[in-house]
C-alpha positions in Angstrom: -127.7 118.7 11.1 -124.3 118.1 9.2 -120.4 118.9 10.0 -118.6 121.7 8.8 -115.8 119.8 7.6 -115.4 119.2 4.0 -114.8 115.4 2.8 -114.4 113.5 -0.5 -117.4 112.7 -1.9 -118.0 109.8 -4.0 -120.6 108.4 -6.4 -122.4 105.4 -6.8 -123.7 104.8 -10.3 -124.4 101.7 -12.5 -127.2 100.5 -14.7 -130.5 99.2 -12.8 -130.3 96.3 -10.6 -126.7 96.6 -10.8 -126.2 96.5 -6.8 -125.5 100.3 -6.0 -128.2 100.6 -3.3 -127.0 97.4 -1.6 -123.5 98.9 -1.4 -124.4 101.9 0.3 -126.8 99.9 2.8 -123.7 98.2 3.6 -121.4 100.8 4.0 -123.5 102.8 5.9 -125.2 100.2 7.8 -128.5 101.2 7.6 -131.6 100.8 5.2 -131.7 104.0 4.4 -130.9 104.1 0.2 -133.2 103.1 -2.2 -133.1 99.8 -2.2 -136.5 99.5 -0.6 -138.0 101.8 -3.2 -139.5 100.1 -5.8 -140.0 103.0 -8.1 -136.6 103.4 -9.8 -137.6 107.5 -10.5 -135.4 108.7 -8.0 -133.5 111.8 -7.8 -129.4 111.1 -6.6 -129.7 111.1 -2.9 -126.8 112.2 -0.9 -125.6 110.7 2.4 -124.0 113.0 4.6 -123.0 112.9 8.2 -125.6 113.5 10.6 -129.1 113.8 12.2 -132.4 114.9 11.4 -135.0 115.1 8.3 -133.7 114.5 4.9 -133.7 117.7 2.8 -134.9 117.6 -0.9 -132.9 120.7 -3.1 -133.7 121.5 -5.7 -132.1 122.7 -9.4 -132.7 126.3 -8.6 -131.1 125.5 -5.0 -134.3 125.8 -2.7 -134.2 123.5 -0.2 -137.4 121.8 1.5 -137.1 119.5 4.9 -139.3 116.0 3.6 -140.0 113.1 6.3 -138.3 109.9 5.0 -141.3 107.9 4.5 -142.2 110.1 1.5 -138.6 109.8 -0.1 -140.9 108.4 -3.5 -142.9 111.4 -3.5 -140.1 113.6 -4.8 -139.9 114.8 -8.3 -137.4 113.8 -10.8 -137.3 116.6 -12.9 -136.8 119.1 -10.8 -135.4 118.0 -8.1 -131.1 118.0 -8.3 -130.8 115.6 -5.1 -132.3 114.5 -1.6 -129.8 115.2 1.1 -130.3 112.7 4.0 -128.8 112.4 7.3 -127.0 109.2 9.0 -124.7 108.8 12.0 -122.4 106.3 10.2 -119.0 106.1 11.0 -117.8 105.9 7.4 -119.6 109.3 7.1 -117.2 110.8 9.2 -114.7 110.7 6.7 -116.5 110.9 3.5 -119.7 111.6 1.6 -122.0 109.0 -0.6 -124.0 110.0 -3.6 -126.1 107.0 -5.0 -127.3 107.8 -8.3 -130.3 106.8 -10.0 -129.7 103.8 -12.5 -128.4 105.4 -15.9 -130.4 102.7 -18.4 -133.7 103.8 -17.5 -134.8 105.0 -20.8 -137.6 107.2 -19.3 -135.2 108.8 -17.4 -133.1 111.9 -18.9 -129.3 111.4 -18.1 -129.1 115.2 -16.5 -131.2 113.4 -13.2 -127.5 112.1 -12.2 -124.8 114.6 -15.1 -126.1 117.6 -12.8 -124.9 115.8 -9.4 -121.7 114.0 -10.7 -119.2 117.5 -10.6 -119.7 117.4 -7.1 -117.8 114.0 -7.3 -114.4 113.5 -6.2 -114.5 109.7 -7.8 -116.7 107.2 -8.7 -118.2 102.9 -7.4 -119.4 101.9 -11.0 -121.5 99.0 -10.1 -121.6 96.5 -12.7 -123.4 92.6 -13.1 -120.6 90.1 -13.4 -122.9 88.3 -16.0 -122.9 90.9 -18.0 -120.3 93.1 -17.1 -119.0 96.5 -18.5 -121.7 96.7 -21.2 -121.6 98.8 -24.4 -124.1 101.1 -22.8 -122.4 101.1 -19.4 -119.0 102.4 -21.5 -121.2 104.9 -23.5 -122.2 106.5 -20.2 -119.0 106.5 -18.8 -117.5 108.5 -21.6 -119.8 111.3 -20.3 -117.8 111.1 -17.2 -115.0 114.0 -16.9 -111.8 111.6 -17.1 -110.4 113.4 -14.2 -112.2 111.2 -11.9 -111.0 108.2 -13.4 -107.7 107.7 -11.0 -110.2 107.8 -8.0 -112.6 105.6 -9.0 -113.3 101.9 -9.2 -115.4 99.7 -11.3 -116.9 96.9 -9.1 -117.9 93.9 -10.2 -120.9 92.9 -8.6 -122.8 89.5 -8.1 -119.6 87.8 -8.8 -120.5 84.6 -6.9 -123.1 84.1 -10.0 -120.1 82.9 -12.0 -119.2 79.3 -10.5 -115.8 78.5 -12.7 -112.7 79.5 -11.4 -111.5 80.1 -15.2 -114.9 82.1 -16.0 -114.0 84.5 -13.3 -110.6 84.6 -14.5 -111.5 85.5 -17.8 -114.3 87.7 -16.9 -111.7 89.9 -14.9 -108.9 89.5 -17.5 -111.5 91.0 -20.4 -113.2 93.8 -18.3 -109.5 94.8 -17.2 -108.2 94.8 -20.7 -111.4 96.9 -21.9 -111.5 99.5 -19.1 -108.4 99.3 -16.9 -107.2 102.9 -18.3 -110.6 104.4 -16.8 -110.2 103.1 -13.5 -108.5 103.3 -10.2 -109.0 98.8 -9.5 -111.5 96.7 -11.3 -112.4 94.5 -8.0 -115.2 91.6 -7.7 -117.2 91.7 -5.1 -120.3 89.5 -3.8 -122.7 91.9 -1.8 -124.9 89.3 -0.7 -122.3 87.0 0.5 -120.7 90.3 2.4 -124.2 91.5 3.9 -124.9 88.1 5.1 -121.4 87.7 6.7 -121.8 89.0 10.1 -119.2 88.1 11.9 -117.5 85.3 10.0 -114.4 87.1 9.2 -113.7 84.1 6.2 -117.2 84.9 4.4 -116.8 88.4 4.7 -113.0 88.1 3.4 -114.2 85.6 0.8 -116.9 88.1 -0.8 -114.1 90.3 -1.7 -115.7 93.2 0.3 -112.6 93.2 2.5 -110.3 94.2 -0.7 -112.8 96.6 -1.7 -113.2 98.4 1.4 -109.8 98.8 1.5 -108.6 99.8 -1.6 -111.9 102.4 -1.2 -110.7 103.9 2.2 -107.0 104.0 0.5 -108.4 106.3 -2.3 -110.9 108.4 -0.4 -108.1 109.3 1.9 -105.3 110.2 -0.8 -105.3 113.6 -1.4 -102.7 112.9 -4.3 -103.7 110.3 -6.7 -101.1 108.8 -9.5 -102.0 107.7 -12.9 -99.6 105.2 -12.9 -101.5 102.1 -14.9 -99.4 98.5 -14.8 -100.9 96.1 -17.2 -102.7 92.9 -16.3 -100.9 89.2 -16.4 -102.8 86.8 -18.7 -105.3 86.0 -15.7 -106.4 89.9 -15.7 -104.1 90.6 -12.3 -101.9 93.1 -11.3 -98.5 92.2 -12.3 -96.9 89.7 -9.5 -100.6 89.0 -8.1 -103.1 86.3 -8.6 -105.8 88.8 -7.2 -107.9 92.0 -8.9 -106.2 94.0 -11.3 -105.3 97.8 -9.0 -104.5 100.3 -11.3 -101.7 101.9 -9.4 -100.8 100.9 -5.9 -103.8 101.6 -3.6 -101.3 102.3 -0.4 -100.4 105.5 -1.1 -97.7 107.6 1.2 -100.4 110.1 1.9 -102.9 107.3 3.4 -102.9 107.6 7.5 -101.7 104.6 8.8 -104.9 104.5 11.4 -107.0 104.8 8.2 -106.0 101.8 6.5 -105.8 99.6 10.0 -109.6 100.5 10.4 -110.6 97.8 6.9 -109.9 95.3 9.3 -113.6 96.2 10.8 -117.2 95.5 9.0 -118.6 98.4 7.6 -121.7 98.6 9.9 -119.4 99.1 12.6 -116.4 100.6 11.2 -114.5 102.8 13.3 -112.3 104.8 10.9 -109.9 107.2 13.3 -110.1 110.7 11.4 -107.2 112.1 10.2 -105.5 115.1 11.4 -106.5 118.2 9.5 -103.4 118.3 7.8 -103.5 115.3 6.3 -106.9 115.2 5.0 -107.8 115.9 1.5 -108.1 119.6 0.7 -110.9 122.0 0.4 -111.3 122.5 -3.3 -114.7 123.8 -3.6 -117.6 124.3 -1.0 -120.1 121.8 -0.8 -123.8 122.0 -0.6 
């Protein structure tokens, strides 16, 4: 059973292996995404606030009630996503869409292209040792560009690069080649930040505390700028030492209670919903 209420959705996409399953474990808190599946022929599956069996619907709309356990047993082909169910407190406030990886080359694109419009922005998950590939770019030019000032390319696994001036340089080049198609270009260590617990400094140092907040920031902005300040020669935001943000991520139209709530680990965040009015607007039903 889901809420009424309609919320931003967001996608996570990347190429395999690129850390998009781990980031919705730990947002959500659960186990629940795919990355216990080890077939990577997966339909997008949606994560929406709630209880009960996960729902399979398909591309002619029908939908069929499927017990977890036999999440691999859905078809690709025909099969548009797999709704599933969790009480997590970041849920309350918006909706996750993890997307199959885009490089499989026995996978056709339109498994994740006929998901993506229902998309308010986009997590592009990409490995810091090889970041922001040609094919990763390639796919993102099928993107409509209207979701670039909500979306944020993440750069994942970034404790794999050990030198300080690597990472500067990594950020500084991935900024310069992709900083107009993105909200922030952030680094983030997932592993470091699932194994944090509660050591505030790990969790801080594995950048997931940036991230997080800069995310909530965006997901509860019903007006989004397109104001892009270039970086400084070590790939920040002007003034900064830190991630390049395209655009200031504390936006007027952010509750206050919102952004105090990044101070909390995702598996037990306790974001304070906004009043109606200052919540992002219906556009469009969802299913």
């Amino acid at each position: 059973m889901e809420t009424d209420a309609v919320k931003p959705v967001f996608a996570l996409m990347g190429e395999f292996s690129a850390g998009k399953s781990t980031l919705a474990n730990l947002l959500l808190g659960s186990g629940l995404s795919r990355v216990k599946v080890t077939a990577t022929q997966m339909p997008p599956v949606w994560f929406k606030y709630g209880s009960g069996n996960p729902v399979v619907v398909t591309t002619e709309g029908q939908e069929t009630e499927i017990d977890l356990a036999d999440l691999e047993t859905v078809p690709v082909d025909t099969t548009a996503y797999i709704r599933v169910y969790v009480e997590s407190d970041l849920l309350e406030i918006l909706e996750l869409i993890d997307m199959p990886g885009n490089s499989d080359p026995n996978m056709s694109a339109d498994v994740w292209r006929r998901s993506l419009h229902h998309a308010d922005g986009v997590i592009w998950c990409t490995h810091a040792n090889q970041a922001w590939r040609q094919s990763e770019a390639a796919a993102w030019e099928d993107v409509d560009n209207k979701l670039y000032a909500r979306s944020i390319l993440l750069l994942t696994r970034f404790d794999k690069i050990r030198e300080e001036k690597d990472r500067r340089r990594l950020v500084k080049r991935v900024a310069a080649e992709a900083a107009d198609q993105f909200r922030a270009v952030l680094p983030i260590s997932l592993l470091q930040a699932s194994e944090a617990g509660e050591d505030r400094e790990a969790w801080e140092a594995s950048g997931a505390e940036e991230f997080l907040r800069v995310f909530l920031d965006i997901a509860m902005d019903p007006v989004t700028t397109t104001s892009h300040p270039q970086p400084n020669e070590h790939g920040a935001a002007p003034g900064t030492d830190g991630p390049l943000l395209l655009d200031s991520p504390i936006a007027e139209g952010v509750p206050q209670d919102a952004r105090d709530a990044t101070s909390v680990i995702p598996r037990r965040v306790a974001v304070k919903k906004a009043a109606p009015s200052e919540r992002p607007p219906a556009e469009r039903p969802r299913s």
